[in-house]
C-alpha positions in Angstrom: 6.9 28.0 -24.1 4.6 29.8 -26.5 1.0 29.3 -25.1 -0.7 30.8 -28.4 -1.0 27.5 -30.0 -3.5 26.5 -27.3 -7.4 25.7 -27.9 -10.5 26.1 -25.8 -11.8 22.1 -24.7 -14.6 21.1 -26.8 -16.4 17.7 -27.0 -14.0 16.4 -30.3 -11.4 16.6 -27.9 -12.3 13.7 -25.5 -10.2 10.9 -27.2 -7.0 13.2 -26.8 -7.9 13.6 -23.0 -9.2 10.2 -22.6 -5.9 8.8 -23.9 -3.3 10.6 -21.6 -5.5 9.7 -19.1 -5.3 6.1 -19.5 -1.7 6.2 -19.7 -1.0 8.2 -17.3 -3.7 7.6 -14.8 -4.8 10.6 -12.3 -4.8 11.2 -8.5 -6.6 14.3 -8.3 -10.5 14.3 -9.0 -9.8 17.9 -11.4 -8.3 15.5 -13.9 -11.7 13.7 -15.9 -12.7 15.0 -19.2 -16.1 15.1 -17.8 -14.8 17.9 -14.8 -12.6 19.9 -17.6 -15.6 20.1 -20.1 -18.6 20.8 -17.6 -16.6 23.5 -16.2 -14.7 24.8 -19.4 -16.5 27.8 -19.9 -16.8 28.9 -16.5 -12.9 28.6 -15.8 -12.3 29.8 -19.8 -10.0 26.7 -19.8 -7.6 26.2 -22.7 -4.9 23.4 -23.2 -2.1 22.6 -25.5 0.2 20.0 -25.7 3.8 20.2 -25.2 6.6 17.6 -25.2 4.5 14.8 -25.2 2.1 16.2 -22.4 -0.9 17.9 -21.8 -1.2 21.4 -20.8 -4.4 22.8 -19.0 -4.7 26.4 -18.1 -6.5 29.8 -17.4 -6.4 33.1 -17.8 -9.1 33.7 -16.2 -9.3 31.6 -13.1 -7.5 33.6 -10.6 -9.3 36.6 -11.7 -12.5 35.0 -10.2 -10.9 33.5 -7.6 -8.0 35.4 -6.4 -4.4 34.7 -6.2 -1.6 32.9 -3.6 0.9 35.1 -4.9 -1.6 38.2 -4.5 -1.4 39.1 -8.5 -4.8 38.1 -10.2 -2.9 38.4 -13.6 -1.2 35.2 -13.1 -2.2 32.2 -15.1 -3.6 29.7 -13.4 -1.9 26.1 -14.1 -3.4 22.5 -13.3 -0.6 19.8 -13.0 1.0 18.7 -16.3 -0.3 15.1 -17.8 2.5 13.2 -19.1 5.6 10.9 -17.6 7.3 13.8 -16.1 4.4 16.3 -14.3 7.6 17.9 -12.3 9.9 18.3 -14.7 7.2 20.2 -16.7 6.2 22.5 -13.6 10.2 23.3 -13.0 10.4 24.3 -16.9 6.8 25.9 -16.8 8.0 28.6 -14.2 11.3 28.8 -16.3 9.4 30.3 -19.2 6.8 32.1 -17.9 6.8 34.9 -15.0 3.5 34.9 -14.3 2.5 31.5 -13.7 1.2 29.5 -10.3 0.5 25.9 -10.5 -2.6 24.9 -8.7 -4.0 21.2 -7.2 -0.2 19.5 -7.0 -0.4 16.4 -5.3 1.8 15.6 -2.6 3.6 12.6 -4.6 5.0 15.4 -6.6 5.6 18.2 -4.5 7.9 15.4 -3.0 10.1 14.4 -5.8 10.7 18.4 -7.0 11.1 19.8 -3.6 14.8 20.8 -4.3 14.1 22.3 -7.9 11.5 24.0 -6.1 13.7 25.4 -3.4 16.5 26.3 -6.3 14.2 28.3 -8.6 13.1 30.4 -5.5 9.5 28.8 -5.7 7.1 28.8 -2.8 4.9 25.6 -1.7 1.2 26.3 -0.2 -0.9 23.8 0.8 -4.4 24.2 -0.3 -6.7 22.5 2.2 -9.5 23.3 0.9 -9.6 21.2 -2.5 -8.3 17.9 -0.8 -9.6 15.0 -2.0 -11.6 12.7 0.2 -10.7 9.0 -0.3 -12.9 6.4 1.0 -13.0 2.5 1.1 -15.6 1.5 -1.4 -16.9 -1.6 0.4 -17.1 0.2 3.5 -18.9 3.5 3.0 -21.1 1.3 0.6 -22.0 -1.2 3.2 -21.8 1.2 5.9 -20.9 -1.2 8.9 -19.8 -0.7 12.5 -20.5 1.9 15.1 -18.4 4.9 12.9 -21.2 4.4 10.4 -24.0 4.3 12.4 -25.1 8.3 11.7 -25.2 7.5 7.9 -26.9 4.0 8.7 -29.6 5.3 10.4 -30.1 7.8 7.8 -30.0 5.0 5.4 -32.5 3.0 7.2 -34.7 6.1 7.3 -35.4 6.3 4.0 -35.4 3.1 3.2 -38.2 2.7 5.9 -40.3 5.9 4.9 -40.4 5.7 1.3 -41.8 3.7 -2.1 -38.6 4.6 -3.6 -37.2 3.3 -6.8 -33.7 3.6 -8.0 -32.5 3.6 -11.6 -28.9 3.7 -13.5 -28.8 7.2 -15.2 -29.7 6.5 -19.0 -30.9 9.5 -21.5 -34.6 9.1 -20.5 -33.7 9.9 -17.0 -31.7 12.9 -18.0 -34.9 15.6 -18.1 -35.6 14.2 -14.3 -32.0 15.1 -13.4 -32.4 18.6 -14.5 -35.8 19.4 -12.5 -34.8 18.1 -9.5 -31.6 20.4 -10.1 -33.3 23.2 -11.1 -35.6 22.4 -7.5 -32.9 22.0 -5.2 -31.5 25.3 -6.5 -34.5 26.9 -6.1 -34.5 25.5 -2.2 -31.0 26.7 -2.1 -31.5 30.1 -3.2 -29.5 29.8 -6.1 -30.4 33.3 -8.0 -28.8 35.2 -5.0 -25.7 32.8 -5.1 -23.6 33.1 -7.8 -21.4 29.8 -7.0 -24.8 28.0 -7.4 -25.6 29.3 -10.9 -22.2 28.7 -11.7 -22.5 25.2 -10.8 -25.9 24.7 -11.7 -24.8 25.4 -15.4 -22.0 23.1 -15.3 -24.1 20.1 -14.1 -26.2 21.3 -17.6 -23.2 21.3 -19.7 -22.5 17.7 -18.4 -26.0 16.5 -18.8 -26.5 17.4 -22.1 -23.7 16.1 -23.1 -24.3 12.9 -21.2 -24.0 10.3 -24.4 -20.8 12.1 -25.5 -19.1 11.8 -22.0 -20.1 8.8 -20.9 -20.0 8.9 -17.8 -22.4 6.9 -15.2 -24.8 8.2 -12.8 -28.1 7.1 -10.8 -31.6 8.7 -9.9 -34.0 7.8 -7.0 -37.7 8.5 -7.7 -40.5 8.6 -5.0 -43.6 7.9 -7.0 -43.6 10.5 -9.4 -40.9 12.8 -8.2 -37.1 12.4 -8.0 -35.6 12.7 -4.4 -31.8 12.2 -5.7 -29.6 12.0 -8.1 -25.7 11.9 -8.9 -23.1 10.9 -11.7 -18.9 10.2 -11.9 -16.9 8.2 -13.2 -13.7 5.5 -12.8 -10.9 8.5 -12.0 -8.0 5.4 -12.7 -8.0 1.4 -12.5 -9.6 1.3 -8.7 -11.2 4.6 -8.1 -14.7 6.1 -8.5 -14.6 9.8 -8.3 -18.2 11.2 -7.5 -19.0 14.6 -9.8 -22.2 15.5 -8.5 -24.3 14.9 -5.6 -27.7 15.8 -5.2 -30.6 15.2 -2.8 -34.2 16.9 -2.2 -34.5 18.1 1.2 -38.0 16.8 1.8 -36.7 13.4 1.5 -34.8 12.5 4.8 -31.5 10.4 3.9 -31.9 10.7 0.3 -28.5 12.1 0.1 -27.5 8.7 2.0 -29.9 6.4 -0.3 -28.5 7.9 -3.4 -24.8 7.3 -2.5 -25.5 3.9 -1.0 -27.6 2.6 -4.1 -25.2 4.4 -7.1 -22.0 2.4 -4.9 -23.9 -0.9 -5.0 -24.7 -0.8 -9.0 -22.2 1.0 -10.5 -18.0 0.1 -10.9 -17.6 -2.8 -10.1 -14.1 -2.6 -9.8 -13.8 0.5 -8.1 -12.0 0.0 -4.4 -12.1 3.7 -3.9 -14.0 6.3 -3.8 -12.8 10.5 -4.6 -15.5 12.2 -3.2 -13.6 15.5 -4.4 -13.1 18.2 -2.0 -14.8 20.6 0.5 -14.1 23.8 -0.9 -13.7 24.9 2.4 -17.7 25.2 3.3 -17.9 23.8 6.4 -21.5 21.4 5.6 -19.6 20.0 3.3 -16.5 19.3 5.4 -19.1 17.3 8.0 -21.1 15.8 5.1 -17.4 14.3 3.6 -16.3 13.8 7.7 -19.5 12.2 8.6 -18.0 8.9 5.8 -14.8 8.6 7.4 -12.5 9.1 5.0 -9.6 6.3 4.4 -7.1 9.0 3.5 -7.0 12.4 1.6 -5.8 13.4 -1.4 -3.1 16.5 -0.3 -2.7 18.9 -3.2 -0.6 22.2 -3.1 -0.1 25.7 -4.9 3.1 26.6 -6.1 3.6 30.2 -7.2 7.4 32.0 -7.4 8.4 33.3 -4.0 8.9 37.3 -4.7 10.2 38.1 -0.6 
């Protein structure tokens, strides 16, 4: 496979993502045109198509982030789009050396297990980028004793503040990025580079906002914003949730937000992706504390050189 006819993602290429997606519609939360292109330059993405699916890869990912085979100079790989995702993988390693093949879902690690085991290829769960799934209806309504943390949360604000909410439209967009550029600043973003990173990625997506199309919601107290987030339908029944943010003076805004963007936005959603945890452990109990309905197992898959 000859990987110099790939291309950078750019906005113009949203139709072409967009369509393979419909067809062929995701499990993992990586796989939105709205992830790819808010993180595109920070991952130096770059795709191509090849026998009637779509390609996504990096040169420069594992460089960053380090390797499971221990050799940053491998090309970082995110599971083929198409009818055959497997097939692809088996014929990926095939033709390149130095190749791993990052956020496979268990469906199918399961159904190339022996091609896997034939090409001398090593499986690696990686716990860390899971996928929490949740029940729409109940982390929405957030019902019974399991919920009763994030219910009392809920209540808190509700109680304490003259709040009012509002679907994310361009006027709200400005709003978005000061209470993004505060929360950073409570964060201590400039001495975080994972911050910045991500703080420039949530710019990329809000300024494209229009183009993308994706949906989102803000909560204002009065003049200031305690909360906002945005995703976007992943497939037919699920929501996946992009970005969450809260300010910290507001107690259970991060609870109001979810609770109010769940009760007016995708309707048909019966799921919601929550993405991972990236293994920081307040995000592990934030995405605990909702009681996940299942998760979303994903696996590396590198050539096995003992």
């Amino acid at each position: 496979m000859d990987l110099s006819s790939s291309k950078p993602i750019e906005i113009q290429d949203k139709p072409l993502f967009d369509n393979y997606f419909k067809r062929f519609p995701p499990e993992i939360s990586e796989l939105t045109f709205t992830n790819l292109f808010m993180w595109r330059n920070h991952y130096d993405f770059r795709f191509t198509e090849y026998k009637n699916h779509l390609i996504i890869f990096s040169r420069e990912y594992l460089k960053k982030y380090g390797s499971f085979a221990i050799d940053s100079n491998n090309i970082f790989f995110l599971l083929p789009i198409g009818q055959n995702p497997g097939d692809l993988i088996i014929e990926l390693f095939q033709n390149i050396n130095n190749i791993e093949m990052h956020r496979v879902p268990e469906i199918t690690i399961e159904e190339i297990r022996g091609d896997l085991t034939n090409n001398n290829l090593a499986i690696l769960e990686d716990r860390n980028n899971w996928d929490y799934v949740y029940e729409k209806d109940s982390i929405e309504n957030l019902s019974g004793n399991k919920h009763r943390q994030n219910r009392r949360w809920l209540n808190k604000f509700l109680d304490s503040y003259n709040y009012k909410f509002n679907l994310l439209t361009e006027e709200w967009i400005e709003k978005s990025k000061e209470l993004q550029l505060e929360w950073c600043v409570m964060r201590g973003c400039e001495e975080d580079e994972s911050l910045i990173e991500e703080q420039n990625a949530i710019h990329e997506a809000l300024n494209h906002f229009s183009e993308l199309n994706f949906e989102g919601g803000i909560i204002c107290v009065e003049n200031k914003c305690a909360a906002y987030t945005f995703g976007e339908m992943l497939n037919p029944n699920t929501l996946v949730i992009h970005i969450e943010k809260a300010h910290m003076d507001y107690e259970g805004s991060y609870q109001a937000i979810n609770n109010f963007f769940l009760k007016n936005c995708c309707k048909n959603a019966i799921f919601v992706n929550r993405e991972q945890d990236l293994g920081v452990l307040g995000l592990k109990r934030a995405k605990e504390s909702y009681k996940p309905f299942r998760m979303v197992k994903k696996s590396v898959i590198f050539r096995n050189k003992s």
